[in-house]
RODO-2510 file (C-alpha; in nm, 4 decimals, decimal comma):
residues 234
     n   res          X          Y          Z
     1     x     2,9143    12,6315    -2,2851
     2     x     2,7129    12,3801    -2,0586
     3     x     2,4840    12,6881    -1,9685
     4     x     2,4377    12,8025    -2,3098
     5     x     2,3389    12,4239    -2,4173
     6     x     2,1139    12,3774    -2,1434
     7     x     1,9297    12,6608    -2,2266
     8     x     1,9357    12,5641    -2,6080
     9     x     1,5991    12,4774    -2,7804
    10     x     1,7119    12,4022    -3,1002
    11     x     1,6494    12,1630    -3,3217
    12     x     2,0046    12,1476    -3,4955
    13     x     2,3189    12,2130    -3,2318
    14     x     2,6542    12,3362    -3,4065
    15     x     2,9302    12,3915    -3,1671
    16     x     3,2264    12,6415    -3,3000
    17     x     3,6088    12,6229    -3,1653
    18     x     3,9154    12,7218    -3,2761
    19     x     4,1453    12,3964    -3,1757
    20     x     4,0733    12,0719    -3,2168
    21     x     3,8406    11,9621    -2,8563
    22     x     4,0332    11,6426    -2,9404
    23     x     4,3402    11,7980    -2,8557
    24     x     4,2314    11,9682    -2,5137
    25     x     4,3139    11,8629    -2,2142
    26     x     3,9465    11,8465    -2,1038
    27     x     3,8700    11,6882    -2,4125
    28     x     3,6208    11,3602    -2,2905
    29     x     3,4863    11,6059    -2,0808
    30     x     3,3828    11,8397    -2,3663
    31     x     3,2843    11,5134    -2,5493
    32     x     3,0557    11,3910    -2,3257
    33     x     2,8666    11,7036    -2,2581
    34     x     2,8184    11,7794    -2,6564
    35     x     2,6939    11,4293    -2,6753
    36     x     2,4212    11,4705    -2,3631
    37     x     2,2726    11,7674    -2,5108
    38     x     2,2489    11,6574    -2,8815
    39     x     2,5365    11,8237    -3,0547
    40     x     2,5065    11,7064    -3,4243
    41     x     2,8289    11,8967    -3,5437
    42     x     3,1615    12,0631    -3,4171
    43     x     3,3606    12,2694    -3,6592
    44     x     3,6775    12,3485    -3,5635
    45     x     4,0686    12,4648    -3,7325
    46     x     4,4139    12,5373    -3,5958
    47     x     4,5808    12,3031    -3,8105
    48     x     4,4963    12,3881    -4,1574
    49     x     4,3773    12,1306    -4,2953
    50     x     4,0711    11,9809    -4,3286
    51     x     3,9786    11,6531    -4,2173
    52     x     3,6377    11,4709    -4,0526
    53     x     3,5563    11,2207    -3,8241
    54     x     3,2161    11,0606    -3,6270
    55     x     3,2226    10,9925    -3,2805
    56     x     2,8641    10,8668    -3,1191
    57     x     2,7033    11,0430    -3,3343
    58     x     2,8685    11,3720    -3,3349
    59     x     3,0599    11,4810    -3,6612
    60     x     3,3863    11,6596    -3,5969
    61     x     3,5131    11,9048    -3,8661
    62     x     3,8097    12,0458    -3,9288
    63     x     3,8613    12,3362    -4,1964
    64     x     4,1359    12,5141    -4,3691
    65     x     3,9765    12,8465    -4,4343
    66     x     4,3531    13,0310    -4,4895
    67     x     4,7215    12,9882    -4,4696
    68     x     4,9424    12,7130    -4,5059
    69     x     4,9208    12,3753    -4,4703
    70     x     5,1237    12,1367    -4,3118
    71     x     5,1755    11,9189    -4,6077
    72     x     5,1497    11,9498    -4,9852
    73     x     4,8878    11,6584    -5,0235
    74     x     4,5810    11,6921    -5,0612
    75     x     4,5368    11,2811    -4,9276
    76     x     4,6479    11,4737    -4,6200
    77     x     4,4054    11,7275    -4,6555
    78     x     4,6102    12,0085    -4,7576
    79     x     4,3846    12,1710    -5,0033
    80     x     4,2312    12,4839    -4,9854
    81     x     3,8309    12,4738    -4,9241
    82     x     3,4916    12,5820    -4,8303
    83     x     3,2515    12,3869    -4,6375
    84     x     2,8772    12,4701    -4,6963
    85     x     2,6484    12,3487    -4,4625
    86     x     2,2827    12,3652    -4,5647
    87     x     1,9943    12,2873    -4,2993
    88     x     1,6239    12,1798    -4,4119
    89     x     1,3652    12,0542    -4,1510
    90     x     1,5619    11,7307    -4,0204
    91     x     1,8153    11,7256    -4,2819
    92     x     2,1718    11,8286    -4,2669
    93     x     2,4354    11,8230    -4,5255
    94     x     2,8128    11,8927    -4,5410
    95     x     2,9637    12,0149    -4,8545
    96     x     3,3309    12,0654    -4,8916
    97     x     3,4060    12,3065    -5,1843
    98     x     3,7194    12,3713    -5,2847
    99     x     3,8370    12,7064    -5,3460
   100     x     3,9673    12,8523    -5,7072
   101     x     4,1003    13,2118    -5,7195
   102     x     3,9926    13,5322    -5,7966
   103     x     3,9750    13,5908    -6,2130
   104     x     4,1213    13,9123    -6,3758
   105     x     3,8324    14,1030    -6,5103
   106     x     4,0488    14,1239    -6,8598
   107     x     4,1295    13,7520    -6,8046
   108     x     3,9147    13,6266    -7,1492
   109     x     3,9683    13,7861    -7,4603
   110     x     3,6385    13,8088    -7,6136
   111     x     3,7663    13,6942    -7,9725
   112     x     3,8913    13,3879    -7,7923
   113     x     3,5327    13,3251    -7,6400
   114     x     3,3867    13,3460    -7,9713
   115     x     3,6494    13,1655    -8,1784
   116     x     3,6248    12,8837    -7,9262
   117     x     3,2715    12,8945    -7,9313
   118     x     3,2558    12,8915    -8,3047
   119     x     3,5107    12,6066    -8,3461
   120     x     3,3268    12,3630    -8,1135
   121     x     2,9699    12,4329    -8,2842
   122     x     3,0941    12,4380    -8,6724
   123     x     3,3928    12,2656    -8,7352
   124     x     3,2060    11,8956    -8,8321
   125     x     2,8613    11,7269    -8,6871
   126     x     2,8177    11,5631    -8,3880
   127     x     2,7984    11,2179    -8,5478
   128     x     2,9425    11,0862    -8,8531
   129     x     2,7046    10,9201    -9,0600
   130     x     2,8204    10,6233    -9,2753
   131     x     2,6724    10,4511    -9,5792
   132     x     2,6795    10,0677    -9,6774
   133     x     2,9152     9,9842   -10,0110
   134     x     2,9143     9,6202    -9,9598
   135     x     2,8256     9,3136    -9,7679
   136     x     3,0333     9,4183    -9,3843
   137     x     3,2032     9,7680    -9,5182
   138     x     3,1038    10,1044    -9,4958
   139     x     3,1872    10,4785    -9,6083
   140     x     3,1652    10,7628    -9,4407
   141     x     3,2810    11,1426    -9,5520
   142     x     3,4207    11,3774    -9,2974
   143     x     3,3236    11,7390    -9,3243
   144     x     3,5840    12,0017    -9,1574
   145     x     3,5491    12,3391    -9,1878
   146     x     3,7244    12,6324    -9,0219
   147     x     3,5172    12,9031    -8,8882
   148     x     3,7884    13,0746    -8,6637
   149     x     4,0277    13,3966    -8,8243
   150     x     4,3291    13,2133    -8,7785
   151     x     4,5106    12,8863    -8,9607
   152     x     4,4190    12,5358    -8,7631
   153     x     4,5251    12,2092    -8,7772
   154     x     4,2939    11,9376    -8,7259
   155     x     4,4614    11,5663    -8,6287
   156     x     4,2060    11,2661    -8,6470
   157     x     4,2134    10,9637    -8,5589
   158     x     3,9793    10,6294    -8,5413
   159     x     3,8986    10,3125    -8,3394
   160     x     3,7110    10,0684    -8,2438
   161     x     3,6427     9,9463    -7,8749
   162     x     3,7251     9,5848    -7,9878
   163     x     3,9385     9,6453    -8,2155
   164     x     3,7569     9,4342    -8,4756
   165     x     3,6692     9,7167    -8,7193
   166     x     3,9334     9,8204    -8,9860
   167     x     3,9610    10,1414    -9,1402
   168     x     4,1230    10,3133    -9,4265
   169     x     4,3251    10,5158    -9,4429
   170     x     4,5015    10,3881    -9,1275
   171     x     4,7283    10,6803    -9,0865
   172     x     4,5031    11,0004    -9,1160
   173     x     4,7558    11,2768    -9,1885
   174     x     4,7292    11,6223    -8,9907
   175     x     4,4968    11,8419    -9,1854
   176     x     4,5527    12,2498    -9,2147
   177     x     4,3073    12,4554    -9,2872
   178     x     4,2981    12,8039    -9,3557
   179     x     4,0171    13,0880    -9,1916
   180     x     3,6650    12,9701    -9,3737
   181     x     3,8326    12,6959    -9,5608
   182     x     3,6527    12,3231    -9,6122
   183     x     3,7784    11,9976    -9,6844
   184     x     3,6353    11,6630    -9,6568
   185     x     3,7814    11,3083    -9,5748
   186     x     3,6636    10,9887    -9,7347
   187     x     3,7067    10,6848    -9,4628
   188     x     3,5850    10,3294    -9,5035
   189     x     3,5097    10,0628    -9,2321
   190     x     3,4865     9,7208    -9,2287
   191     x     3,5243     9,3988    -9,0613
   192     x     3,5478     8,9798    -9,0951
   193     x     3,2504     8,8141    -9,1212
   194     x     3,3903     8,5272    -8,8941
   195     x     3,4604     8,8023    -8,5937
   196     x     3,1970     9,0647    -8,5581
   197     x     3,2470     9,3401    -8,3637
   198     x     3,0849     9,4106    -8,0508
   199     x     3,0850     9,7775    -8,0564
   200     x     3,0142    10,0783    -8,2764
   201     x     3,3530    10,2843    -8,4038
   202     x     3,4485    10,6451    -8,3001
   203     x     3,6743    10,9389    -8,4458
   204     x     3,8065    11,1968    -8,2484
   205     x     3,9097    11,5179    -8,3636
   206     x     4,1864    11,7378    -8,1742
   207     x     4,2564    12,1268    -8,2647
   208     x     4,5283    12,2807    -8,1182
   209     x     4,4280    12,5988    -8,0727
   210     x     4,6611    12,9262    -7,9552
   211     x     4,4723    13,2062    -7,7618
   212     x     4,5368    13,5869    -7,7693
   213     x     4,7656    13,5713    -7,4918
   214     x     4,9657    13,3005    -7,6629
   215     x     4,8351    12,9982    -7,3833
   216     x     4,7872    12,7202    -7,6128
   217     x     4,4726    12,4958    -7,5749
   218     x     4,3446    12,1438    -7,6856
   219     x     4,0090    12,1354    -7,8584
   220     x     3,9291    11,7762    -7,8785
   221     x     3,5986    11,6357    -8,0082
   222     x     3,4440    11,2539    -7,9876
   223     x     3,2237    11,1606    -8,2917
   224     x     3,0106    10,8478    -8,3091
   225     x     3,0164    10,6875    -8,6293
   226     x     2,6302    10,5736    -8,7139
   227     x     2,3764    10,4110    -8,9749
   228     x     2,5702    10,0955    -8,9302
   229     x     2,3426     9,7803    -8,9758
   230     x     2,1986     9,6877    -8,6611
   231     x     2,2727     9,3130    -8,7367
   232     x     2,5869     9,3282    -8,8453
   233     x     2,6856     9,3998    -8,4495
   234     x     2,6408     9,0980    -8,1885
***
């Protein structure tokens, strides 16, 4: 190792072990010669886990590639990872990915895709407009429609960030619709004069919804409620 760094010419120096040089018996040996010839990184497992630490300079790095870990936190570093190291000119950067697993090929069900898909694009608008009936209240009509082949049930609910806005019907009940079906809910806003809200209401939308393989998911959608008068919020 000290003849291979001498002869180095690099402008980057990685050094590769598999224990920790920490844990060597020659280990302020090894320290001190990585540090004279400009080792920026050590890399390094054994223990399986991952971990880092900086020493004059020089980054030590641990990895978990495989097997088990010695704990069952990941605080402790017990996950399992990839680290990606990328190199430009002067620049060096440590990435530490963790790893997934492998997908079944027949994993997605393409009507689920699509379904999915479909439900997130067409079941309302993005925002939910309102229009002014009075002095401080509001209307606004919510449009739901089912585009999926199967029955859904939509559950909505609405609030303020204040709480200073107040809203009718307070209890929205759970709405079913059937495949193509449309319905449409009438809500009104408004608020004291005396304590004006400082924020804009919201609605949110959730949609259980059961896949092919029976896995049920939550479909849950944020709507911003606008054309509220500008000066009727502080």
């Amino acid at each position: 190792l000290q003849k291979t760094l001498r002869k180095n010419k690099s402008r980057h120096v990685f050094v590769f072990l598999h224990r920790p040089p920490g844990g060597l018996v020659n280990a302020e040996a090894l320290h001190a010669l990585f540090r004279e010839h400009g080792v920026g990184y050590v890399f390094y497992g054994h223990h399986h886990h991952y971990h880092m630490r900086e020493q004059d300079g020089i980054r030590y790095i641990m990895a978990n590639a495989a097997a088990n870990s010695g704990t069952a936190f990941d605080e402790a570093g017990s996950f399992d990872h990839l680290i990606q190291v990328a190199v430009r000119d002067e620049d060096v950067s440590v990435a530490v990915i963790r790893a997934d697993s492998l997908v079944a090929a027949d994993a997605v069900a393409p009507e689920d895709n699509y379904q999915l898909f479909s439900l997130i694009r067409r079941l309302t608008k993005d925002e939910l407009p309102a229009r002014q009936l009075g002095r401080d209240r509001w209307q606004a009509t919510l449009a739901l429609s089912n585009p999926t082949a199967s029955d859904i049930t939509i559950y909505t609910t609405c609030s303020s960030p204040d709480n200073r806005w107040h809203y009718s019907p307070r209890r929205i009940p759970a709405l079913t619709l059937k495949p193509r079906e449309q319905q449409k809910i009438d809500l009104e806003w408004w608020f004291e004069a005396q304590r004006r809200p400082e924020g804009t209401p919201t609605c949110t939308l959730t949609v259980p919804f059961q896949t092919s393989q029976g896995t049920w998911l939550q479909q849950t959608m944020d709507l911003n409620v606008t054309g509220l008068r500008a000066h009727a919020i502080r």
